[in-house]
C-alpha positions in Angstrom: -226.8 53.0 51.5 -226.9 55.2 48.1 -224.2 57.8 49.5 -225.0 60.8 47.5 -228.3 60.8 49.3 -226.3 61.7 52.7 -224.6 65.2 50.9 -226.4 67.7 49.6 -225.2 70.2 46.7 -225.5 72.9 49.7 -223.6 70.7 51.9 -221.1 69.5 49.8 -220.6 73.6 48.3 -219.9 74.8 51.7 -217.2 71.8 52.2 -215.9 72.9 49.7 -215.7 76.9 50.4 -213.4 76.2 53.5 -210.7 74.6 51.2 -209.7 77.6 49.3 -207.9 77.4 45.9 -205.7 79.5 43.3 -208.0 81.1 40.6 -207.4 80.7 37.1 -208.8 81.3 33.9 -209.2 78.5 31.4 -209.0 79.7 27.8 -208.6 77.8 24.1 -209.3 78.7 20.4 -212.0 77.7 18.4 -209.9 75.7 15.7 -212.1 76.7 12.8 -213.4 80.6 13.4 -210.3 81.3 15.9 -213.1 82.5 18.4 -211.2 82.6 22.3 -213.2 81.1 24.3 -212.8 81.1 28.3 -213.8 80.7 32.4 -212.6 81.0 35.8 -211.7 77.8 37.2 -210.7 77.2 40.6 -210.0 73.3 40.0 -206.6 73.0 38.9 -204.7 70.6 40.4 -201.1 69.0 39.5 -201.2 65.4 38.7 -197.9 64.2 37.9 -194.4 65.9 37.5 -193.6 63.0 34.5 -194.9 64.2 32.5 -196.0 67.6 33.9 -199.5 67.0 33.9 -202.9 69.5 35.2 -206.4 68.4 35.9 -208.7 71.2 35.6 -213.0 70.1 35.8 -215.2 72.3 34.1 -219.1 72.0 33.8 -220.9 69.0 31.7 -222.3 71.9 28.4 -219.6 74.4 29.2 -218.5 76.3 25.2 -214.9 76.7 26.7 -215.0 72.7 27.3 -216.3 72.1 24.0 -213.9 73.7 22.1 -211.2 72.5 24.7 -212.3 69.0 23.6 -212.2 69.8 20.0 -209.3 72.0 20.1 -207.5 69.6 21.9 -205.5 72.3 23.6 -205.9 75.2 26.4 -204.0 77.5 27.9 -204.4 77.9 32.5 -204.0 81.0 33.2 -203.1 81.8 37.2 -204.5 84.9 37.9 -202.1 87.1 40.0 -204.0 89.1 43.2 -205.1 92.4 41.2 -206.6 90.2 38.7 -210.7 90.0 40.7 -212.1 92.0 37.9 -211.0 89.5 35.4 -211.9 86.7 37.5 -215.5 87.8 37.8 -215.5 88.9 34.3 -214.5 85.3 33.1 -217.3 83.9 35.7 -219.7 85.8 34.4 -220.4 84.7 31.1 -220.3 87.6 29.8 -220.7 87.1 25.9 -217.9 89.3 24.9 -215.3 89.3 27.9 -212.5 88.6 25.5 -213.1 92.6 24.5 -212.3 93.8 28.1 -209.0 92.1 28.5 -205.3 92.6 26.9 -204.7 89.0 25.7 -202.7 87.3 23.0 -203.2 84.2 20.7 -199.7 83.1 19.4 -198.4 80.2 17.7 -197.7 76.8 19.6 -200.3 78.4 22.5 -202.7 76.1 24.2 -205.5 78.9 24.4 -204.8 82.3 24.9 -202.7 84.3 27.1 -204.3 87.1 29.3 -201.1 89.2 29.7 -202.2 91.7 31.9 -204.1 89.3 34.6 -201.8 86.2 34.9 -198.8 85.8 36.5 -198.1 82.4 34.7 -199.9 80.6 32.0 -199.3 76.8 31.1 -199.9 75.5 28.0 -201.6 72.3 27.7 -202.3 69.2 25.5 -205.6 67.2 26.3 -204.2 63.4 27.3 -207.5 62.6 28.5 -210.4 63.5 30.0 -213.5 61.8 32.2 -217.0 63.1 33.0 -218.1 62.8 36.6 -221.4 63.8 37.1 -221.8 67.3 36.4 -218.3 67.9 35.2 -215.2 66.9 33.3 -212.2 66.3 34.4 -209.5 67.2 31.8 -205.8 66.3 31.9 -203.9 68.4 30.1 -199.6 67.7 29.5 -198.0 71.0 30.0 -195.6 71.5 27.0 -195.2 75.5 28.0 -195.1 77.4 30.9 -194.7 81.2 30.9 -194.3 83.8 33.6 -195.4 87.3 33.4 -194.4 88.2 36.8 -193.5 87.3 40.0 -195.9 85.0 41.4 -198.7 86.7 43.5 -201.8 84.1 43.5 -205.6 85.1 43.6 -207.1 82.9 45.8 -211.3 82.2 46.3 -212.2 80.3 49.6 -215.3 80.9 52.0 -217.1 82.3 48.7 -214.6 85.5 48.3 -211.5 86.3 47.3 -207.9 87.0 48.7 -204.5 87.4 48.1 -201.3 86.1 49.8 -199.8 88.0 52.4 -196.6 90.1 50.3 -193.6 89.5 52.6 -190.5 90.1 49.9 -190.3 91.0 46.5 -187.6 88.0 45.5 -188.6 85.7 42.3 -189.0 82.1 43.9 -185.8 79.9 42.9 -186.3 78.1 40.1 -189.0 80.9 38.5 -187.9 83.5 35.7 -190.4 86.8 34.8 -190.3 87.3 31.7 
């Protein structure tokens, strides 16, 4: 029985659409122009806490993986709730998105930082990555976190987007805004 026969792309999409997710924006540096380059990505997922290590899959032929690859660095950015515009923007592929958002590039980032959209940004170091069908899965070691504010996730499930119910305005133990 050749099982990817019994799902199809439809099927397995709309599997997928009732498991919803944070939303984040990928981003790295082109090592040679300095170009940004980024996408929304709502595959992130934590793989190990020693060392802190992300997956993140992004499409086989995507320029933000290429220069990922290359770069050997990106930056995940986790957008926080009033952040949609940014996450559409970033889905778009919109040629020069990196025009209509505040972000920075500083030394010792993995990719750039979109200030004004993320709540926290990790920082990450490629340790490996594997191509499974029409993507590649990327690990990336976390050697930075940084918090812009208190955590308020995006979230995209049942095709649209959400936020988390607001029920206090207290930091999380453990988290710092900086």
């Amino acid at each position: 029985m050749n099982l990817s026969d019994t799902i199809t792309p439809t099927r397995f999409r709309a599997l997928m659409a009732g498991f919803p997710s944070g939303v984040a924006v990928l981003t790295a540096a082109d090592t040679t122009s300095g170009r940004p380059w980024g996408m929304t990505c709502s595959a992130v997922c934590a793989v190990s806490l020693t060392p802190p290590t992300l997956l993140v899959c992004v499409r086989v032929g995507s320029p933000t993986l290429d220069t990922m690859l290359r770069a050997g660095l990106f930056a995940v950015n986790l957008l926080h709730d009033g952040a949609r515009a940014t996450a559409e923007l970033f889905a778009s592929g919109a040629p020069h998105r990196f025009d209509q958002v505040r972000w920075e590039q500083g030394r010792g980032r993995g990719g750039p930082h979109l200030v004004d959209d993320a709540h926290t940004v990790a920082d990450c170091v490629i340790s490996g990555h594997q191509v499974v069908g029409s993507h590649t899965v990327v690990f990336g070691e976390v050697y930075g976190v940084r918090q812009h504010r208190v955590p308020r996730p995006l979230l995209y499930g049942l095709r649209r987007y959400a936020v988390w119910p607001h029920d206090g305005e207290e930091v999380p133990p453990g988290h710092t805004v900086t």
